[in-house]
C-alpha positions in Angstrom: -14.3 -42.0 -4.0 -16.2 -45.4 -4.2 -13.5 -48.7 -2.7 -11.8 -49.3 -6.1 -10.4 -45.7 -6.4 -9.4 -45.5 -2.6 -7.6 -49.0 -3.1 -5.6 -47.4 -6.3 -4.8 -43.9 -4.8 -3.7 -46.2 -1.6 -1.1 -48.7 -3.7 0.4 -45.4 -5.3 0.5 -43.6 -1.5 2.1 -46.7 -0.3 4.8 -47.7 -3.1 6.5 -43.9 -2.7 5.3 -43.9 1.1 3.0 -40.9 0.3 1.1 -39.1 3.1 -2.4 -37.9 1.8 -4.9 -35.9 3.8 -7.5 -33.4 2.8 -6.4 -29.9 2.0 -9.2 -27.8 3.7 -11.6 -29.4 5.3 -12.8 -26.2 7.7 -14.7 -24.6 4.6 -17.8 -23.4 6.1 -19.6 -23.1 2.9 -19.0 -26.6 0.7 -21.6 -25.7 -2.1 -19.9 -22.6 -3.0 -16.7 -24.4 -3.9 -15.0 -27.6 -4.6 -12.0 -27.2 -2.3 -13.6 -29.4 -0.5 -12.8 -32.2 -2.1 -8.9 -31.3 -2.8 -6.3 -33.4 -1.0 -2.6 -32.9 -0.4 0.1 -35.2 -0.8 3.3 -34.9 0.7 6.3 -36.6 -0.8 9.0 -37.7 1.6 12.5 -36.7 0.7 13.7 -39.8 -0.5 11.2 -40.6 -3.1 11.2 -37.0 -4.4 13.6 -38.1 -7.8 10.3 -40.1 -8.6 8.4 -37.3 -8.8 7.5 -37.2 -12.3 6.6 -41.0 -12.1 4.5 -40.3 -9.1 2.3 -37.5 -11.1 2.1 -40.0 -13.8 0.8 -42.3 -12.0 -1.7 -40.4 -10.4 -3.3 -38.4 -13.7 -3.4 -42.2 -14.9 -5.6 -43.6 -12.2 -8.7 -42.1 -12.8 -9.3 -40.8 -9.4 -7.0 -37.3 -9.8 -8.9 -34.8 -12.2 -6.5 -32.1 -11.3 -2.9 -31.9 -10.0 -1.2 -28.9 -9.0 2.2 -28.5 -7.4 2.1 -26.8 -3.7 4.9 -24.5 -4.2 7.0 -23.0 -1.2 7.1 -19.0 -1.1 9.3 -17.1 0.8 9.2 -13.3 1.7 11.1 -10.9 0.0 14.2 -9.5 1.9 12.3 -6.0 1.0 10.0 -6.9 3.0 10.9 -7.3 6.1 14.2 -5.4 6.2 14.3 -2.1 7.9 15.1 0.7 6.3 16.5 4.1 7.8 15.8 6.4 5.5 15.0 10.6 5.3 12.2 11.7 3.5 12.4 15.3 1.8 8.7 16.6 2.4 7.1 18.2 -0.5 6.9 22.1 0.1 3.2 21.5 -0.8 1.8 20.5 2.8 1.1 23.6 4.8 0.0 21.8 7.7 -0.5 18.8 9.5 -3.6 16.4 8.5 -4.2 14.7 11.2 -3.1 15.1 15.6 -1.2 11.7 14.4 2.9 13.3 15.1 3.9 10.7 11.9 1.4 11.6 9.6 4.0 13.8 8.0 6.2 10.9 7.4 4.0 9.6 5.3 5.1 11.1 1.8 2.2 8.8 -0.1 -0.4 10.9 1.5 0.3 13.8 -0.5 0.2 12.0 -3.4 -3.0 10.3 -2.0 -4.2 13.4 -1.2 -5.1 12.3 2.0 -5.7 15.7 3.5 -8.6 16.3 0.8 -10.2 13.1 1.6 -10.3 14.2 5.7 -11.3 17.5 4.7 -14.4 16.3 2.2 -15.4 13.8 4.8 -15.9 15.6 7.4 -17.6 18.9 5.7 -20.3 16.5 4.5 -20.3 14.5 7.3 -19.9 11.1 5.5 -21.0 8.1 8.0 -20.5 4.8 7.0 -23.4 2.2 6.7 -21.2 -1.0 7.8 -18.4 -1.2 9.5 -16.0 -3.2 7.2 -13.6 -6.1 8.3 -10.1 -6.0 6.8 -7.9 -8.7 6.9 -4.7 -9.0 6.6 -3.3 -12.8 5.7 0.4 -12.9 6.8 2.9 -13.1 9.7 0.7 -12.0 11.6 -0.6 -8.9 13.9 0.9 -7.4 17.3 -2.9 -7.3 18.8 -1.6 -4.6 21.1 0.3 -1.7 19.3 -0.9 1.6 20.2 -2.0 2.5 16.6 -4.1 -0.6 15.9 -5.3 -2.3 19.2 -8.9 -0.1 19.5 -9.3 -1.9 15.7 -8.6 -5.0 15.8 -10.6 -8.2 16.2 -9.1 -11.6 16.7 -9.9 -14.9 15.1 -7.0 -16.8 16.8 -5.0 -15.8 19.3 -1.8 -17.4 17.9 -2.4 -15.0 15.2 -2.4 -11.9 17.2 1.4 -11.7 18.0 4.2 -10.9 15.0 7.6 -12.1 15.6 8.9 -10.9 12.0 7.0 -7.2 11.9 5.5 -7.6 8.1 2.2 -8.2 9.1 2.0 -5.7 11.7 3.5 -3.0 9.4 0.8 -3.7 6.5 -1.9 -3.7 9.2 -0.7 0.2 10.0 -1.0 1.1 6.4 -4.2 -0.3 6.0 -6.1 0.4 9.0 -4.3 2.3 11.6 -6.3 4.5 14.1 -6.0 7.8 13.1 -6.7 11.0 15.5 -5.8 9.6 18.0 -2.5 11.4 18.9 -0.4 8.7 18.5 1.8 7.7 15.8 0.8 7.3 11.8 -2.5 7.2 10.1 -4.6 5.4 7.7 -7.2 6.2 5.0 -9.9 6.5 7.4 -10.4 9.1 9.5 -11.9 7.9 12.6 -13.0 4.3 14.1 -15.6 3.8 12.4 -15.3 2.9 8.9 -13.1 -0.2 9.1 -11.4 -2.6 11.9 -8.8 -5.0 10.9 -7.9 -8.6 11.8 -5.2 -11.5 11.1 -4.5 -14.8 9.5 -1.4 -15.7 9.6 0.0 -17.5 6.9 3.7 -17.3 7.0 6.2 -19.4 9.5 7.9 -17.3 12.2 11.5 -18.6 11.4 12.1 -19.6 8.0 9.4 -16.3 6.8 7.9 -18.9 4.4 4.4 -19.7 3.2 2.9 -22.2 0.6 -0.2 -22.2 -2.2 -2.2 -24.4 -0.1 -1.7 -22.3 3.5 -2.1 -19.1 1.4 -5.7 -20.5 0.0 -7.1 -22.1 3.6 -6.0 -18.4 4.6 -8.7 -17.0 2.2 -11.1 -19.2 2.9 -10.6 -18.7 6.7 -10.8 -15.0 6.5 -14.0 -15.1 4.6 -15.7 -17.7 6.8 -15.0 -15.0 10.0 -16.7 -12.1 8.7 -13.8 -10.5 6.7 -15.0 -7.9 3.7 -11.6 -7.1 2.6 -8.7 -9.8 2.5 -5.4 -8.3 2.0 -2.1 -10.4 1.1 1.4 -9.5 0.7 3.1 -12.4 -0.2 3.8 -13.4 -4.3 5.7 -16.2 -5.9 6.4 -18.1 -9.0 4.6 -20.9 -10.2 4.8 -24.2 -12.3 1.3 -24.7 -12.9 -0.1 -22.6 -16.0 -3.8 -22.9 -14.8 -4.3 -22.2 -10.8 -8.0 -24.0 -10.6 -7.2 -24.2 -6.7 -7.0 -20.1 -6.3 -9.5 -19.8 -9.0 -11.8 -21.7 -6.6 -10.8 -20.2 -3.5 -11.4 -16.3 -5.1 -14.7 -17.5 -6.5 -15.4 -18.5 -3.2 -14.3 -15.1 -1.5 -17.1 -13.4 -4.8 -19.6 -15.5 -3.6 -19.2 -14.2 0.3 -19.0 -10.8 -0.9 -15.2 -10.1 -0.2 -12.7 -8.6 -2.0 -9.1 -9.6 -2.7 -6.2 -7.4 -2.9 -2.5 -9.0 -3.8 0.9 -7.6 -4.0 2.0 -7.9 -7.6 5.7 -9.2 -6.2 9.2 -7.7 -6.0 11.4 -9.2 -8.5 11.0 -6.5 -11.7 9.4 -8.9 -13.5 6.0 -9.6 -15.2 3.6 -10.7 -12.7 1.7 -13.3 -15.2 4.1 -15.9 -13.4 3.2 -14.8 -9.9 1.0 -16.5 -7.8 -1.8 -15.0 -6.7 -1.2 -11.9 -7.9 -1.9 -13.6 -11.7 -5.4 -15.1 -10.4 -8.0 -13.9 -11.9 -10.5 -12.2 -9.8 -8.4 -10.5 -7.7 -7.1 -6.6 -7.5 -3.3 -6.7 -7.7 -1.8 -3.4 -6.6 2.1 -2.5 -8.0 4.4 -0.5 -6.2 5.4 3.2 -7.2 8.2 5.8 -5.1 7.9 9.2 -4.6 8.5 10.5 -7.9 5.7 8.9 -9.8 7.5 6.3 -11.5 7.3 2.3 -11.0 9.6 1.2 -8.0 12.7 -0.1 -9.2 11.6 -4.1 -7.7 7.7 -4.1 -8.8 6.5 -6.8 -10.8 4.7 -5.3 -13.7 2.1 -5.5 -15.9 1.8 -6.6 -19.2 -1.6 -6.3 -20.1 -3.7 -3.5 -18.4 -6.9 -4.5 -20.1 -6.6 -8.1 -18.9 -5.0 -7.6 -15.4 -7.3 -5.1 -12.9 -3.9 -3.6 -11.4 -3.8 -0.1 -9.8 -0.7 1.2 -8.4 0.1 2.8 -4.6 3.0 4.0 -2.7 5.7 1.3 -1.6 8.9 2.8 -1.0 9.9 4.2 2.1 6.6 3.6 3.7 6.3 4.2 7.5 4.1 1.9 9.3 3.3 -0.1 12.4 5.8 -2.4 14.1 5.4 -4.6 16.9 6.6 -3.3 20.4 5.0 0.2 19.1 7.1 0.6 17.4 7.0 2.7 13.6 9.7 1.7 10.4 9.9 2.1 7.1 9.9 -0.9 4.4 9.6 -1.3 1.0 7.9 -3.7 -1.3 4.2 -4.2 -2.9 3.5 -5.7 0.2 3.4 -2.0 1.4 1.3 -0.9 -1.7 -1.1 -3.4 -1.3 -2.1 -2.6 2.0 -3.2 1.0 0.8 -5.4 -0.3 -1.6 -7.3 -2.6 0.8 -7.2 0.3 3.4 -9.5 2.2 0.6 -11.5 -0.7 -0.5 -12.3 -1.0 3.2 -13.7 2.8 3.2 -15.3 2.0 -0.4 -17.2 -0.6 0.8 -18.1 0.7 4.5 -20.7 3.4 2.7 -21.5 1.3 -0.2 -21.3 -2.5 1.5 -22.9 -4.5 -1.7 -19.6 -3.6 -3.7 -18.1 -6.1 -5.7 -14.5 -6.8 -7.4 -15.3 -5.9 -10.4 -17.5 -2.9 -9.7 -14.4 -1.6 -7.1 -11.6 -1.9 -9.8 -13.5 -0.1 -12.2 -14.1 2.7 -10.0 -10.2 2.6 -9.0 -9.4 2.9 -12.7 -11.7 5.5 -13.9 -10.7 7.9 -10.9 -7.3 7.0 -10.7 -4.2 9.0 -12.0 -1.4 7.9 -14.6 1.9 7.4 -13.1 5.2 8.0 -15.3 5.2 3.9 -16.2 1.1 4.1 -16.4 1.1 0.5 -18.6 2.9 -0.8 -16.6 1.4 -0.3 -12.6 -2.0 0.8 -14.1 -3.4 3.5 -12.6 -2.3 5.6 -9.0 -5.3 5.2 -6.6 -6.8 8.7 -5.4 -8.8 7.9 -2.5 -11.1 11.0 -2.4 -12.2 10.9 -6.1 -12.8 6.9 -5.7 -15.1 7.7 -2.6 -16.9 10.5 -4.4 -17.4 7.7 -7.3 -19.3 5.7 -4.6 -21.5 8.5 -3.2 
């Protein structure tokens, strides 16, 4: 800004006592996007009736080109809550998958067919060519669970604790160690294929988040190496275009990662969710045992528009800080699943891009009973075949 727009944004900043300060100024990579030049602008309490004069004022100066409302998200009590819950196992296993003694209360492998993917792995002794970086962006990750410490990296090291358990459970699901004796598993079968690592994005007390924490989130995930950025988190939105997620996914596409978002638990269409309605990005709905869309999912209302697959997210067993293992329910848990295979997609095939992935989710993918609405079930071993 040359002296004559600073001195007008400054008159407005100081009539409604407005702090302004730039938005994300750690991006590592400034020609791939224009975040860079994004501000935000906190509005005290007291001046927050003017609101609407205050947005006036600003898309008059000539200085803003484009304004966008940081909204607040919160997690969904599904998320978070603990649920004890018996699972009726399917008469169809006949033994266990893995030395994990959880595995079997993990009713999504069977409709994952897990056990297939184990067994077609290791009789053509698959090896992956990278060893793929999963991150998950939320409350962050117990570093030291049994079940995920030998794979995890840290970026921070106030993001490798979890005082609410949500991170650390969607961590399990996407990249727990498996054979290793010791609780669940995930979609790999060994320590090789993927590690996993934390940004956290949500506040410890008040489980809350915003647009603009949820975005520097992306963008710090894909400046430390991440392949696969995983988030769990969904909320409504006031702003019909999202140019600030637009930029921060195009930025993710031009580092090579891959987004995966909970489509949100509220029942209701997702094209009001934020970011599961950014475009660019794999958002994964949430089915139950039986095939049909869980009861809370957001949905789909165009499959040919939207790239949504569906995975398991009710009753899911999963990591918990203190090693400890619970069920939850949500997308959050579906999503998880999803980046967990994307991870194993892309650790024998590296170059893979969004596009490119989702297509190969859809075409091997199964129909679930509410099929146009979740899109398609994701079947791991027929998505890795895909890829070989």
């Amino acid at each position: 800004m040359n002296k004559k727009q600073v001195k007008k944004i400054e008159s407005i900043a100081t009539m409604y006592n407005l702090s302004i300060k730039k938005a994300f100024d750690k991006i590592q990579s400034k020609n791939y996007t224009e975040l860079s030049l994004y501000y935000l602008i906190d509005v005290p309490k007291n001046h927050l009736g003017n609101l609407s004069s205050i947005i006036k004022k600003m898309r008059s100066s000539g200085v803003v080109d484009i304004l966008e409302y940081n909204e607040v998200m919160n997690l969904h009590p599904l998320d978070y809550e603990q649920k004890n819950v018996m699972i009726k196992q399917k008469s169809m296993r006949k033994r266990q998958m893995t030395n994990d003694p959880r595995t079997n209360d993990l009713w999504g492998f069977d409709i994952l067919k897990v056990g297939a993917l184990f067994q077609y792995m290791n009789d053509h002794n698959i090896k992956p060519k990278k060893k793929v970086t999963i991150a998950i962006l939320d409350t962050g990750i117990d570093q030291n669970h049994e079940d995920i410490k030998p794979k995890y990296v840290s970026i921070k090291p106030e993001y490798d604790k979890d005082f609410i358990g949500h991170g650390t459970h969607c961590a399990g699901i996407a990249a727990s160690v498996t054979n290793n004796k010791k609780g669940i598993a995930s979609l790999t079968p060994n320590n090789d294929f993927v590690q996993v690592t934390s940004v956290k994005i949500i506040n410890n007390k008040d489980t809350t988040t915003t647009d603009a924490k949820v975005i520097a989130g992306i963008i710090e995930a894909c400046d430390n190496g991440a392949d696969v950025v995983s988030i769990s988190i969904s909320g409504t939105s006031k702003d019909n275009v999202q140019v600030a997620y637009a930029q921060a996914i195009k930025y993710a596409k031009a580092k090579g990662v891959i987004v995966v978002v909970a489509a949100g638990n509220r029942n209701d269409s997702l094209l009001g969710y934020v970011p599961a309605s950014i475009k660019g990005v794999i958002v994964v709905t949430a089915i139950d045992q039986y095939m049909n869309k869980a009861y809370f999912s957001n949905y789909v209302t165009d499959t040919t528009s939207t790239m949504a697959v569906a995975a398991p997210g009710v009753t899911i067993m999963s990591t918990y800080p203190d090693n400890k293992y619970v069920y939850l329910n949500g997308t959050s848990m579906a999503a998880p699943y999803v980046a967990g295979l994307v991870g194993l997609l892309k650790s024998v095939k590296p170059n893979l891009q969004t596009q490119e992935v989702y297509e190969i989710l859809k075409s091997t993918g199964i129909s679930t009973r509410d099929a146009h609405k979740t899109g398609k079930l994701i079947q791991p071993l027929e998505a890795l075949k895909k890829v070989l």
